[in-house]
PDB file of N, CA, C and O in Angstrom, chain B, residues numbered from 101:
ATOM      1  N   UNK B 101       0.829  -1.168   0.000  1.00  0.00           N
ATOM      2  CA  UNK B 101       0.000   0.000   0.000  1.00  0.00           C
ATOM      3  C   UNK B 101       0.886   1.247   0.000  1.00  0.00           C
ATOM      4  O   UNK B 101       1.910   1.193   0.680  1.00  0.00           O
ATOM      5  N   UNK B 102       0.626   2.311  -0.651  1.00  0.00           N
ATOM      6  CA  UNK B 102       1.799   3.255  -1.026  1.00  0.00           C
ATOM      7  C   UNK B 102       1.563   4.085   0.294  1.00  0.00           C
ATOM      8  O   UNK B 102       2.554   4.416   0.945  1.00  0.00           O
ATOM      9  N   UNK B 103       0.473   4.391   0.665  1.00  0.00           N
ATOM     10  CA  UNK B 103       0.208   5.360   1.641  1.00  0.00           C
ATOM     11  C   UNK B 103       0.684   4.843   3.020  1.00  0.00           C
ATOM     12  O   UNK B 103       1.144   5.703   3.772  1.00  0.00           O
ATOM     13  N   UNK B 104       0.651   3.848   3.365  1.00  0.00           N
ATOM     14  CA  UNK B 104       0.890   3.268   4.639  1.00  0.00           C
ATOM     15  C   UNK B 104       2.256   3.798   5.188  1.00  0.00           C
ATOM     16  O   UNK B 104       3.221   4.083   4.479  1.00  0.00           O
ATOM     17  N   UNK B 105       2.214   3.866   6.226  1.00  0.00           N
ATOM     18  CA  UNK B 105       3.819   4.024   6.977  1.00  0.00           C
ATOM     19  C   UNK B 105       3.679   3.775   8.769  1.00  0.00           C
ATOM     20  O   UNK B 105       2.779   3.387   9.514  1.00  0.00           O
ATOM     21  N   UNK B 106       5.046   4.218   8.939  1.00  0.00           N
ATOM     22  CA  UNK B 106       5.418   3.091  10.374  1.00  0.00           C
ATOM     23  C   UNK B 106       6.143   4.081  11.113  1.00  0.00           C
ATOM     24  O   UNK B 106       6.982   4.735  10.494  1.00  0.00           O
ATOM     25  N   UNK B 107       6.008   4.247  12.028  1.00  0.00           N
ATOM     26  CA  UNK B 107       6.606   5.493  13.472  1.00  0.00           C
ATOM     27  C   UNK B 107       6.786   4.610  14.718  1.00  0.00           C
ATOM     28  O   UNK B 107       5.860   4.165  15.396  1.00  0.00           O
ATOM     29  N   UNK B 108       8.180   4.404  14.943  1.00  0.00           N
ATOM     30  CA  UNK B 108       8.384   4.082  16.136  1.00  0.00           C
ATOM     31  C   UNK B 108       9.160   5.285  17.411  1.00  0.00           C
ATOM     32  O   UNK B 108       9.905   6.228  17.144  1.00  0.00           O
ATOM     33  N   UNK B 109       8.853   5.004  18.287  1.00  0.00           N
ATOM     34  CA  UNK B 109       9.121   6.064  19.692  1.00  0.00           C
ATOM     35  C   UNK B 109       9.417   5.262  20.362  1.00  0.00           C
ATOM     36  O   UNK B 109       8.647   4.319  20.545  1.00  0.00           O
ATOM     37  N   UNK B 110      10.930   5.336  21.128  1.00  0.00           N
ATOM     38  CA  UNK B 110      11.420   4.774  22.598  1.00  0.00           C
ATOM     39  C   UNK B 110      11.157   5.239  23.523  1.00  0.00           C
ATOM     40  O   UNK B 110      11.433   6.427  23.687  1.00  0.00           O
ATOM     41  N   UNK B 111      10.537   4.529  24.479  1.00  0.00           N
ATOM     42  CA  UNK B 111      10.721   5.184  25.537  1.00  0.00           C
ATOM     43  C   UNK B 111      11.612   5.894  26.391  1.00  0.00           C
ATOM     44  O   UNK B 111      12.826   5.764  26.228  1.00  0.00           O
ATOM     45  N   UNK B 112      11.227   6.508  27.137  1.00  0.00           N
ATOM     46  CA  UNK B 112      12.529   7.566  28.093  1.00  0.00           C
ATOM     47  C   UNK B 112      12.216   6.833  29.375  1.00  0.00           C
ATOM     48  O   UNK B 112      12.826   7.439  30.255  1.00  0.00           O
ATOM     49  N   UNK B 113      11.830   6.240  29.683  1.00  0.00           N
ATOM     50  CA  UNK B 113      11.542   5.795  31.453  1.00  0.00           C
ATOM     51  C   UNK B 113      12.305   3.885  31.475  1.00  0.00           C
ATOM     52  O   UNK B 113      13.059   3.455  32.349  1.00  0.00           O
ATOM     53  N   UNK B 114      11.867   3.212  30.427  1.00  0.00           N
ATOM     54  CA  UNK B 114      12.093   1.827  30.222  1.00  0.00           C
ATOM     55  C   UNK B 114      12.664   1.689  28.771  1.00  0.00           C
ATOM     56  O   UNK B 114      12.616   2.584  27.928  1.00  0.00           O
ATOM     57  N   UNK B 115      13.200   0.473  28.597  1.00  0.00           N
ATOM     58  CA  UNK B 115      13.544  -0.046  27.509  1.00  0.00           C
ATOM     59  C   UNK B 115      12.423  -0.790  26.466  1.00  0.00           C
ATOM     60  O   UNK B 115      12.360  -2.010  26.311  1.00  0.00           O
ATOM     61  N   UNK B 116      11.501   0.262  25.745  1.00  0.00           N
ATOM     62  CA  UNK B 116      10.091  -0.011  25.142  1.00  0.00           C
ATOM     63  C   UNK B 116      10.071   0.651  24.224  1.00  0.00           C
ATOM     64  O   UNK B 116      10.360   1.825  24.457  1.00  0.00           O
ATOM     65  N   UNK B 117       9.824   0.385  23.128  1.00  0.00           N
ATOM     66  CA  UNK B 117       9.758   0.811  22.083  1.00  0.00           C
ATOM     67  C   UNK B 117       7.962   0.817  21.304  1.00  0.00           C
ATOM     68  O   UNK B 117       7.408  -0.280  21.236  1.00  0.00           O
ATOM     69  N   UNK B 118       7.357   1.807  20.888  1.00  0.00           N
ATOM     70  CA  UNK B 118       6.219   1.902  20.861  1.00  0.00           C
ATOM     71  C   UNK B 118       6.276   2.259  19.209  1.00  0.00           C
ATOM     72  O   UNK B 118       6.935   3.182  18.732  1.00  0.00           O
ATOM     73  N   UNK B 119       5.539   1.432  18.543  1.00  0.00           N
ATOM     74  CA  UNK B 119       4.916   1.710  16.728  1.00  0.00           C
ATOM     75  C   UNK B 119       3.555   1.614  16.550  1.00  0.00           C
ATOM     76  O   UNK B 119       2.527   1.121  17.015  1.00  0.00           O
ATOM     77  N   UNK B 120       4.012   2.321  15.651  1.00  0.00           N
ATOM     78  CA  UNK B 120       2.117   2.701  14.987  1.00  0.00           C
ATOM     79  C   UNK B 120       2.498   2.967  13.377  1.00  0.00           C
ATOM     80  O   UNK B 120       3.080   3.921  12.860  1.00  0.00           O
ATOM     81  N   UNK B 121       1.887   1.628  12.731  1.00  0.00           N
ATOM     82  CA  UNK B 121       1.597   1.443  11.472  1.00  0.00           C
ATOM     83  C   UNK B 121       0.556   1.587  10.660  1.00  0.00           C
ATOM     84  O   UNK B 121      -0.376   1.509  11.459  1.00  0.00           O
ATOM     85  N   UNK B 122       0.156   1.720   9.768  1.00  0.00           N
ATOM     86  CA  UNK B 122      -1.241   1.803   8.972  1.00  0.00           C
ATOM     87  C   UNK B 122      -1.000   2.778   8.259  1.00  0.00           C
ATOM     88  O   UNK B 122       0.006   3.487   8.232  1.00  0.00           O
ATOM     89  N   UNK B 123      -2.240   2.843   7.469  1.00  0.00           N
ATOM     90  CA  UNK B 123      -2.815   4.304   6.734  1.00  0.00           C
ATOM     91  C   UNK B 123      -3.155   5.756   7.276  1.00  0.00           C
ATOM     92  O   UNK B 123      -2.514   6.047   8.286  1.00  0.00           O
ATOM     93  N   UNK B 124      -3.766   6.435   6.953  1.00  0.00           N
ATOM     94  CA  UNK B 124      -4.361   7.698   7.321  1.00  0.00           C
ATOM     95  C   UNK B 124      -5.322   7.380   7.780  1.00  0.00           C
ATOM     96  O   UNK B 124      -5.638   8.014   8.787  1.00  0.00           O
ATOM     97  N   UNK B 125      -6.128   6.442   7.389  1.00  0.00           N
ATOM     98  CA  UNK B 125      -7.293   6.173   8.184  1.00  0.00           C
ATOM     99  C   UNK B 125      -7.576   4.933   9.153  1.00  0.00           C
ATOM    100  O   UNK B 125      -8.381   4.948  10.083  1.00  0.00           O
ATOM    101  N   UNK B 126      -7.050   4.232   8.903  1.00  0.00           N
ATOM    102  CA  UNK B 126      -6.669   3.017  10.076  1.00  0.00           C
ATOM    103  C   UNK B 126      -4.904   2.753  10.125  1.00  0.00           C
ATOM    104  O   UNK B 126      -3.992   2.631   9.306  1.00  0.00           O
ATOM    105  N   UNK B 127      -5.080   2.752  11.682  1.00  0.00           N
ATOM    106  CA  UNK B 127      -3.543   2.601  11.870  1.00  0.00           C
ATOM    107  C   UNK B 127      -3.883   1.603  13.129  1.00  0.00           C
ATOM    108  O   UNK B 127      -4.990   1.547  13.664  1.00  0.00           O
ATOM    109  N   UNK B 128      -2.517   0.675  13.580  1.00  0.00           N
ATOM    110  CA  UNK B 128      -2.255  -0.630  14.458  1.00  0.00           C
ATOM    111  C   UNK B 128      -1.268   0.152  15.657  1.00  0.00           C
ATOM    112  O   UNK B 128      -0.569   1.115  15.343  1.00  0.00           O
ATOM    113  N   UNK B 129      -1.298  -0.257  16.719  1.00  0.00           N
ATOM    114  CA  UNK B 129      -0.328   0.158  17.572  1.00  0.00           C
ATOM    115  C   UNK B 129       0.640  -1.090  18.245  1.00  0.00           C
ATOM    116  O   UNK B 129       0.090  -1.904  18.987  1.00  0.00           O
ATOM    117  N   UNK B 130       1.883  -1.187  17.998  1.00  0.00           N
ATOM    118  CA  UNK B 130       2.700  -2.204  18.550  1.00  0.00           C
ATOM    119  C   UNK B 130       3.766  -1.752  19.611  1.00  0.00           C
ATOM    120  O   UNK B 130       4.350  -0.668  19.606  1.00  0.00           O
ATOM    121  N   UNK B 131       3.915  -2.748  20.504  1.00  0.00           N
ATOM    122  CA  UNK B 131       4.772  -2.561  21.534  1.00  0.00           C
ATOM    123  C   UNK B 131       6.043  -3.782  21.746  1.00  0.00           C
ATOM    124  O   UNK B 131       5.863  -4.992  21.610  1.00  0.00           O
ATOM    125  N   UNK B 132       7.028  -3.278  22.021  1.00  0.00           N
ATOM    126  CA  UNK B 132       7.907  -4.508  22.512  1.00  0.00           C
ATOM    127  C   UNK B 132       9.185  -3.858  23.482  1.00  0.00           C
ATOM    128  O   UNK B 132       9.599  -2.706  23.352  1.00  0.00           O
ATOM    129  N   UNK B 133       9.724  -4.875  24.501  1.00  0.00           N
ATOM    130  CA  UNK B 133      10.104  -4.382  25.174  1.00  0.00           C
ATOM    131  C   UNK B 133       9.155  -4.734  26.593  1.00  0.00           C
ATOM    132  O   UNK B 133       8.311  -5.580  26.891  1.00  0.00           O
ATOM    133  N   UNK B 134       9.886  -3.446  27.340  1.00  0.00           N
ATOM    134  CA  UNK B 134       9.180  -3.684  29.104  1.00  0.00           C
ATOM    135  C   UNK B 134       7.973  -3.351  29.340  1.00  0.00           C
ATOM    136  O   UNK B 134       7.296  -3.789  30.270  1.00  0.00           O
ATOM    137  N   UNK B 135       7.597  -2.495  28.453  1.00  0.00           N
ATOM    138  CA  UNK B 135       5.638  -2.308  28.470  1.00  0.00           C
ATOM    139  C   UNK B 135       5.529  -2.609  28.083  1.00  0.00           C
ATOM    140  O   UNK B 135       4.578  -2.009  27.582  1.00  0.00           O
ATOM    141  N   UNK B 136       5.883  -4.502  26.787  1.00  0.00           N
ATOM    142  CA  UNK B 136       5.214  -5.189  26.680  1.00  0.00           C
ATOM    143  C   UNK B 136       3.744  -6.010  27.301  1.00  0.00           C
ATOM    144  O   UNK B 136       2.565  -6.010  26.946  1.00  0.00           O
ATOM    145  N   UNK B 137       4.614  -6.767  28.543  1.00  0.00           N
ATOM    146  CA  UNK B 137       3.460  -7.173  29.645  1.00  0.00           C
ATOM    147  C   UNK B 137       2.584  -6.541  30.168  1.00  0.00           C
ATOM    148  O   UNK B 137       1.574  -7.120  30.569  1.00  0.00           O
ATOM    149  N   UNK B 138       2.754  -5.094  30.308  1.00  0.00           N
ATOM    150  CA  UNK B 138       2.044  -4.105  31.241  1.00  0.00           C
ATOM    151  C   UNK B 138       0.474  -4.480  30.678  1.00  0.00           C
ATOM    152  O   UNK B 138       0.093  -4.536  29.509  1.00  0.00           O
ATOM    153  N   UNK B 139      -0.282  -4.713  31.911  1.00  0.00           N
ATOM    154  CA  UNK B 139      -1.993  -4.598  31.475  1.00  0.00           C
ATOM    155  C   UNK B 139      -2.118  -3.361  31.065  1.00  0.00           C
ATOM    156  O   UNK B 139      -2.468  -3.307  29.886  1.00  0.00           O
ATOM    157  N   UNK B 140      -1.950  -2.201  31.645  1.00  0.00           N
ATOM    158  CA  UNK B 140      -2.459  -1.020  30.855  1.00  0.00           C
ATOM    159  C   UNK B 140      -2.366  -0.490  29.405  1.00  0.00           C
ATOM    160  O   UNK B 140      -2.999   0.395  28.829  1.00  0.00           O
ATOM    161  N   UNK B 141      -1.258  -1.413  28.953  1.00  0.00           N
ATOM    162  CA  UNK B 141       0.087  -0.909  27.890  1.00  0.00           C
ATOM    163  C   UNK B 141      -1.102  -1.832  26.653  1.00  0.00           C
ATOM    164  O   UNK B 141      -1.551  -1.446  25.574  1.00  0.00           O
ATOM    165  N   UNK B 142      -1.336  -3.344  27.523  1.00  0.00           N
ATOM    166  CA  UNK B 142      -2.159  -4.475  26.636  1.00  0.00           C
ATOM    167  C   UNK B 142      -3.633  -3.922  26.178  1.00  0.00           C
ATOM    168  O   UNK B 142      -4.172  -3.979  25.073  1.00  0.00           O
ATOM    169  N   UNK B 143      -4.015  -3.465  27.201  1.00  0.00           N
ATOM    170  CA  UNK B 143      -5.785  -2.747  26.985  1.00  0.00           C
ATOM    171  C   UNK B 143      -5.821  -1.825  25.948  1.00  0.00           C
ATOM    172  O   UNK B 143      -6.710  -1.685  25.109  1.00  0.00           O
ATOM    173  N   UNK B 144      -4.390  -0.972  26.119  1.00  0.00           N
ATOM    174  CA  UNK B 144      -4.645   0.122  25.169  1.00  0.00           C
ATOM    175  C   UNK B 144      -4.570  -0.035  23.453  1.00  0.00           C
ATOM    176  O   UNK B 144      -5.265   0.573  22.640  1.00  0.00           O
ATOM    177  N   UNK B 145      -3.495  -1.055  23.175  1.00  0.00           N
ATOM    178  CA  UNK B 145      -3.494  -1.978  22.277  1.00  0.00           C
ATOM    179  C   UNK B 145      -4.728  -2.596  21.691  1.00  0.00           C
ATOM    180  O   UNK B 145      -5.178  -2.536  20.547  1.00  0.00           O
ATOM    181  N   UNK B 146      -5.288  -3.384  23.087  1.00  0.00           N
ATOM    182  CA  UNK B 146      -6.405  -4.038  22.419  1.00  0.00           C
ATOM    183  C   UNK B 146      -7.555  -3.386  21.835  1.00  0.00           C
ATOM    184  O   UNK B 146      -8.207  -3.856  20.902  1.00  0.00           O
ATOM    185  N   UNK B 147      -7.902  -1.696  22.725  1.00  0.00           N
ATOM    186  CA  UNK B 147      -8.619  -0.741  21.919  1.00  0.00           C
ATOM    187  C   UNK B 147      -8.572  -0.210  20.811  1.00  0.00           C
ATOM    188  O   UNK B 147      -9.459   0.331  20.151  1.00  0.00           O
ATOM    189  N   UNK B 148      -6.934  -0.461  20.500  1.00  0.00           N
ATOM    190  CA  UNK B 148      -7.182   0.366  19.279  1.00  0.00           C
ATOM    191  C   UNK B 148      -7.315  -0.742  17.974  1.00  0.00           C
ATOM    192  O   UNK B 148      -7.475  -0.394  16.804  1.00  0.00           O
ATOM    193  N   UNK B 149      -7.217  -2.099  18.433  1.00  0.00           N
ATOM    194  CA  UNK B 149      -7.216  -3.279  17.680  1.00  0.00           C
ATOM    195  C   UNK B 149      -9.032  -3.289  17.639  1.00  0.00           C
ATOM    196  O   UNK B 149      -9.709  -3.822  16.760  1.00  0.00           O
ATOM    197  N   UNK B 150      -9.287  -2.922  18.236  1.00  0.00           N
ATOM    198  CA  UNK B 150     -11.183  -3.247  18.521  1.00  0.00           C
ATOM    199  C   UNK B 150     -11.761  -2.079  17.853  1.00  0.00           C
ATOM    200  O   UNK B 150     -12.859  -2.220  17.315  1.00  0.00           O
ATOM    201  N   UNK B 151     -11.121  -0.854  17.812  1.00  0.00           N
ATOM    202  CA  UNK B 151     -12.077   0.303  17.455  1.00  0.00           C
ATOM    203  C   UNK B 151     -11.248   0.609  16.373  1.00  0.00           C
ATOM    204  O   UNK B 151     -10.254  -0.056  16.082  1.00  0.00           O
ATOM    205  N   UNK B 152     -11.876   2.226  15.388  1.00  0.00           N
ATOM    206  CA  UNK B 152     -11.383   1.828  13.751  1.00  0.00           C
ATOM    207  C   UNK B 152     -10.664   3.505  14.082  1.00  0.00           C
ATOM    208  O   UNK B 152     -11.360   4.513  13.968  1.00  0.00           O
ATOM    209  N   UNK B 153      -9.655   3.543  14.365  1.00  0.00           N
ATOM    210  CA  UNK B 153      -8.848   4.504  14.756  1.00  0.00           C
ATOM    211  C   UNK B 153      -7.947   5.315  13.534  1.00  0.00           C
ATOM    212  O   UNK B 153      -7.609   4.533  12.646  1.00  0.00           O
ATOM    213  N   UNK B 154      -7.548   6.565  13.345  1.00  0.00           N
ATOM    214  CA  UNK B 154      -6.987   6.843  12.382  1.00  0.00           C
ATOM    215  C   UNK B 154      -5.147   7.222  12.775  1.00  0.00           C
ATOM    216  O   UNK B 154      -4.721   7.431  13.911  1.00  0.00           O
ATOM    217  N   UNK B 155      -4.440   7.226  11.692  1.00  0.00           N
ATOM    218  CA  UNK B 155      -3.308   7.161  12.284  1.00  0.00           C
ATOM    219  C   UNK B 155      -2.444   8.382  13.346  1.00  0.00           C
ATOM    220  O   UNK B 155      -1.565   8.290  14.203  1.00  0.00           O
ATOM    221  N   UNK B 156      -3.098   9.314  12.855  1.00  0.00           N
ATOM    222  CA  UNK B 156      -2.916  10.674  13.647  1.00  0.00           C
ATOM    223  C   UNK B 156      -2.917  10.234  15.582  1.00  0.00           C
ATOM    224  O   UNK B 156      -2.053  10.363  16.450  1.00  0.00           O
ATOM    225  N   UNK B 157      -4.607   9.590  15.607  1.00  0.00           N
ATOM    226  CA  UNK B 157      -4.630   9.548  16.690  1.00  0.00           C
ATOM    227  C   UNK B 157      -3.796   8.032  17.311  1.00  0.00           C
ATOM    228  O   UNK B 157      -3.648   7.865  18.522  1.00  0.00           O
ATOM    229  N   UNK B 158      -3.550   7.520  16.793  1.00  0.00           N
ATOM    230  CA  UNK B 158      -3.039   6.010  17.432  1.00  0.00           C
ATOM    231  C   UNK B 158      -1.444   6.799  17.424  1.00  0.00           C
ATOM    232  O   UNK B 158      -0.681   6.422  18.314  1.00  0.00           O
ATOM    233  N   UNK B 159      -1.027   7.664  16.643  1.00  0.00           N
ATOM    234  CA  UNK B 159       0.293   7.984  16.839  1.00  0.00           C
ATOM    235  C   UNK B 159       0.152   9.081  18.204  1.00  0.00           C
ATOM    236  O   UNK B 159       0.997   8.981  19.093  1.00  0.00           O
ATOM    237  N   UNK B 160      -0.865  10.042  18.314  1.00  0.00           N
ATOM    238  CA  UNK B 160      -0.587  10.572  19.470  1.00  0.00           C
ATOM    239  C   UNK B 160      -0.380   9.743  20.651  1.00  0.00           C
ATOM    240  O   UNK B 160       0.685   9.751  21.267  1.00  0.00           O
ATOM    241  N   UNK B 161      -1.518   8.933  21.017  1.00  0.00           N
ATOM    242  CA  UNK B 161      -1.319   7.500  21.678  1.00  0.00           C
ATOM    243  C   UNK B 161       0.136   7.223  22.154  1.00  0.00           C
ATOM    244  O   UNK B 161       0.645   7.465  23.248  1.00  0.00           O
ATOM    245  N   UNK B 162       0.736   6.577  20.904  1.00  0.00           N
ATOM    246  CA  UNK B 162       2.277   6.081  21.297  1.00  0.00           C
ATOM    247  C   UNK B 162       2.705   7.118  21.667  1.00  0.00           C
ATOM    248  O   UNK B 162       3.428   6.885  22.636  1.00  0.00           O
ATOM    249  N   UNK B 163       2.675   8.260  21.428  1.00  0.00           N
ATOM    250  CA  UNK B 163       4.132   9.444  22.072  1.00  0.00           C
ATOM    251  C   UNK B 163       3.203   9.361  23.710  1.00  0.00           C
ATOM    252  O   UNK B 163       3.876   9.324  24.741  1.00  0.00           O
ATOM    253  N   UNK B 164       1.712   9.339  23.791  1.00  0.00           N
ATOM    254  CA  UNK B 164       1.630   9.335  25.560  1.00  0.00           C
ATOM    255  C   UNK B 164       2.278   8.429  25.775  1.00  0.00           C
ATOM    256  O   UNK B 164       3.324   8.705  26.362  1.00  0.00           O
ATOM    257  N   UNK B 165       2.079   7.157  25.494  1.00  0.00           N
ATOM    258  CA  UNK B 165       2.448   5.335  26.392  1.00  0.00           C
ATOM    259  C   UNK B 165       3.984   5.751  26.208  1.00  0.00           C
ATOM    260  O   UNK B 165       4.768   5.147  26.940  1.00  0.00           O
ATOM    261  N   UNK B 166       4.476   6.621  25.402  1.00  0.00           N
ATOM    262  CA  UNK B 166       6.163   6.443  25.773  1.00  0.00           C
ATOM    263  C   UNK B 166       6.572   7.666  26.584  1.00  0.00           C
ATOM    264  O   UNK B 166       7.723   8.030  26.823  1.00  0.00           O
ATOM    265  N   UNK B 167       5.446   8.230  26.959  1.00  0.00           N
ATOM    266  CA  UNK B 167       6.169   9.132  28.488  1.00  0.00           C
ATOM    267  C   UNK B 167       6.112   8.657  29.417  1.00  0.00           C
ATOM    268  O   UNK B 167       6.997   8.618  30.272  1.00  0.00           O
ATOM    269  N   UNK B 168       4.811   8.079  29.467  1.00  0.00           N
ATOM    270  CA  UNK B 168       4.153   7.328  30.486  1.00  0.00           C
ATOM    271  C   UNK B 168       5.134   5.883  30.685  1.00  0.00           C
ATOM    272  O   UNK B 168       5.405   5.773  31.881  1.00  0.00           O
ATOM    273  N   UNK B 169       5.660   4.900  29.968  1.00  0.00           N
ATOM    274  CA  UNK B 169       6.419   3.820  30.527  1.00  0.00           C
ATOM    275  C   UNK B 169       7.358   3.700  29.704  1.00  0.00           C
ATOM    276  O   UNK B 169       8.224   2.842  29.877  1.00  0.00           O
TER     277      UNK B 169
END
């Protein structure tokens, strides 16, 4: 897909690395690293896997989860 692209952000607190792939209009959020396991880190993931999110906002997303852990 030509439009698609991929943004990853490290964290500053842990060794976590936070991406967000997709289009302009649906984008995926991935984690790996130490907020892998985190339940909060998993829920937020799983929301944006459940709801039809655009990439703007799933990328603001990752820059919070990488202040936050």
């Amino acid at each position: 897909m030509a439009d698609e692209k991929t943004t990853t952000y490290k964290s500053r607190k842990s060794h976590s690395e936070f991406s967000v792939k997709g289009t302009p209009t649906r984008a995926y959020l991935a984690v790996s690293g130490d907020a892998a396991t985190n339940p909060k880190v998993l829920k937020q993931i799983g929301d944006v896997r459940k709801g039809s999110y655009d990439f703007a906002t799933v990328d603001w997303m990752a820059r919070q989860l990488k202040e936050t852990y």
